[in-house]
Structures are given as structure tokens and as C-alpha cells.
C-alpha positions as CSV (number, residue, x, y, z in Angstrom):
1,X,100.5,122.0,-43.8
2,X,99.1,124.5,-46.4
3,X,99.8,122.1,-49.3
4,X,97.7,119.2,-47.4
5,X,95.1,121.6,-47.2
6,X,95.5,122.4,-50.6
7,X,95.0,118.7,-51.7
8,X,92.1,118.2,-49.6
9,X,90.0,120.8,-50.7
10,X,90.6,120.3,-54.1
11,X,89.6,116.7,-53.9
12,X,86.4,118.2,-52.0
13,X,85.6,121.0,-54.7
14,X,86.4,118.2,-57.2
15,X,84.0,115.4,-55.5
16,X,81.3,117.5,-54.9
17,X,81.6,119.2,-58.4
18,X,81.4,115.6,-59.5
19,X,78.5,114.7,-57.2
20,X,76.6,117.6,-58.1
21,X,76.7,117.6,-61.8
22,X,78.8,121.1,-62.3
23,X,81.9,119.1,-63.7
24,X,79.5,117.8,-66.5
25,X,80.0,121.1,-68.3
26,X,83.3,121.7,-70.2
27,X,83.8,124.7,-68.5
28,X,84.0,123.8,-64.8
29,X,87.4,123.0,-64.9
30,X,88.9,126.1,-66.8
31,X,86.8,128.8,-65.2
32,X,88.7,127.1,-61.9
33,X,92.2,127.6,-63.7
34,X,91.1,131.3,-64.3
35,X,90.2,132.3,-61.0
36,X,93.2,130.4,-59.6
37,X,95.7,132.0,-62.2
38,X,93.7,135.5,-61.4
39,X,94.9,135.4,-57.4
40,X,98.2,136.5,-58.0
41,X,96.9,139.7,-59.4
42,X,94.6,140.5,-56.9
43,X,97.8,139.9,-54.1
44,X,99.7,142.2,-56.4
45,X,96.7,145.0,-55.9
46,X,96.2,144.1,-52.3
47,X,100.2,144.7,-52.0
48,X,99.6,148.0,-54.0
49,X,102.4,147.1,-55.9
50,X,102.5,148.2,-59.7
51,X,105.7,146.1,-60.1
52,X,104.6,143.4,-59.3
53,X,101.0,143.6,-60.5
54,X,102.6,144.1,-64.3
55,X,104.5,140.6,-64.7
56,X,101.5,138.7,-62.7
57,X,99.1,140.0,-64.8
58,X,101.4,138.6,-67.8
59,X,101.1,135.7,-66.4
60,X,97.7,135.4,-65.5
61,X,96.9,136.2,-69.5
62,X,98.9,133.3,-70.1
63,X,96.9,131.2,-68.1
64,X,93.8,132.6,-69.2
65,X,94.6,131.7,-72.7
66,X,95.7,128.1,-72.3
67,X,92.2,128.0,-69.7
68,X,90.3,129.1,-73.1
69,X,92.2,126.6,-75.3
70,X,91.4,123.9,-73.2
71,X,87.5,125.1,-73.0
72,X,87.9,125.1,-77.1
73,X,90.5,122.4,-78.3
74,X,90.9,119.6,-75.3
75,X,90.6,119.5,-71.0
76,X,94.3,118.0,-71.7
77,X,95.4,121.7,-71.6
78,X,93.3,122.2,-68.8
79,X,95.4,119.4,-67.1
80,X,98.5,120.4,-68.5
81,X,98.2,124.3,-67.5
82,X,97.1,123.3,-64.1
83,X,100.2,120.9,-63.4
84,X,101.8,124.5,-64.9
85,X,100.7,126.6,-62.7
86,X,101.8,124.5,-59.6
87,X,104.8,124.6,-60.5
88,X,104.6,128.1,-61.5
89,X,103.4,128.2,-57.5
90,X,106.8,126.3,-56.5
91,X,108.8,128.9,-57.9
92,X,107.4,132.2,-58.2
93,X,109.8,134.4,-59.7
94,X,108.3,137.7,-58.3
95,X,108.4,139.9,-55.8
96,X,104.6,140.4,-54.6
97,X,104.1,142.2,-51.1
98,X,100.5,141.4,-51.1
99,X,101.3,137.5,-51.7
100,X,100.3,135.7,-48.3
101,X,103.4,133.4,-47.2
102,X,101.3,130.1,-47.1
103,X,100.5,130.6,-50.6
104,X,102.2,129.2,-52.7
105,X,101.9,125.9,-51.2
106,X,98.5,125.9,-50.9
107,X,97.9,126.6,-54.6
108,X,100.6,124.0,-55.6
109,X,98.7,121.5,-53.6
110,X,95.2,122.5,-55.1
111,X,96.5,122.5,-58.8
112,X,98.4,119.1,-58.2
113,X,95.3,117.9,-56.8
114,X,92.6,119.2,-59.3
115,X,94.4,118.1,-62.2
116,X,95.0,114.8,-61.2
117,X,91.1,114.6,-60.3
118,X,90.5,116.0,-64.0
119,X,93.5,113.9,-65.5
120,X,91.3,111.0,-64.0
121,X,87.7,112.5,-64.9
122,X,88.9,112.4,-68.5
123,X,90.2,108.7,-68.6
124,X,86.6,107.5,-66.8
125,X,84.8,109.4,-69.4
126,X,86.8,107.8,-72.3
127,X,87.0,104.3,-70.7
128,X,82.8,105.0,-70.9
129,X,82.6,106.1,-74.2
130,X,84.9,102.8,-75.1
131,X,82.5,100.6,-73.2
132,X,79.4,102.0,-75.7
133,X,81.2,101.2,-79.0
């Protein structure tokens, strides 16, 4: 159930982003990947676990980084490190006591979902800049 919720809320988030203009800026998509990559640190702080909050924060920097790439270079890494971090989500390698059960599927099914959504935001605005040439 948590990854169907997953999907449908990124479809919503991603509609009404779309609806309302926010996904017109470049840096809708990646500030989403930061926040979403920066949830596994807060679960490690709720948790109060040093352990894990150490490799999760790693991670999130990772994240973070391929989040300002895509900003800078392309949204193809914004696409890219989303489909990443679901399946980062899949298999979560660490231990975090703070991590709520249902997580992990929800996030996969919200990154799945919201890069899909940007994967096909990216071809409409291509096929439109085709269309003007």
C-alpha cells in the first residue's frame, strides 16, 4: 500500500506543480531530490543514532551533489538520481532505528513516480521546442 501512495502523490505534487507554474523553474525538481535524499538523515536523528546518521548523511551529500549537477548541467541527472534513489529505497543498506517501516516503499514509489513525470516533462518540452524550429 505505501508504494501506491507513494505514486499517487507524486503524480499529485507533480500535476499540480505543473498546473501551477512551480515546475517551470529548473529548480523545482532538484530541491524535491534534496529534501527527499535529506529524510534519511533526519530518521537517523530522530533514531538518535550516530551510526547510522554518519553513512546517511554520506549519502544524502551524494544526492545533494548529483541534485546540483542536474540544476547546473541537465534535469537528465535529476531523472537519473531520482530512479537512484529508489532503488537506493529498495535496498537500504543501513541500520536506522528512526527509519519508519513503511518507508522505504513509499519513497521508492514517489521517486519512480516523480521521475517518470520529469523524464516526460522533459520530452514535452523538447518535442515543443522541435515544433518552433
Amino acid at each position: 500500500m505505501e508504494y501506491a501512495i507513494g505514486v499517487v502523490l507524486a503524480l499529485a505534487v507533480s500535476l499540480l506543480a505543473r498546473w501551477v507554474g512551480f515546475d517551470r523553474d529548473r529548480s523545482f525538481y532538484p530541491t524535491i531530490l534534496i529534501v527527499i535524499a535529506s529524510y534519511y538523515v533526519l530518521f537517523a536523528v530522530m533514531g538518535g543514532s550516530l551510526q547510522a546518521l554518519l553513512p546517511e548523511a554520506a549519502v544524502f551529500g551524494g544526492f545533494l551533489l548529483l541534485a546540483i549537477g542536474g540544476y547546473k548541467l541537465s534535469p537528465w541527472i535529476v531523472v537519473l538520481a531520482l530512479l537512484g534513489h529508489g532503488l537506493f529505497d529498495g535496498f537500504h543498506p543501513f541500520d536506522n532505528p528512526g527509519l519508519p517501516t513503511w518507508w522505504p516503499g513509499f519513497c521508492l514509489g514517489y521517486d519512480l513516480a516523480a521521475a517518470g513525470f520529469l523524464s516526460w516533462n522533459i520530452q514535452q518540452a523538447r518535442g515543443r521546442r522541435l515544433r518552433m524550429e
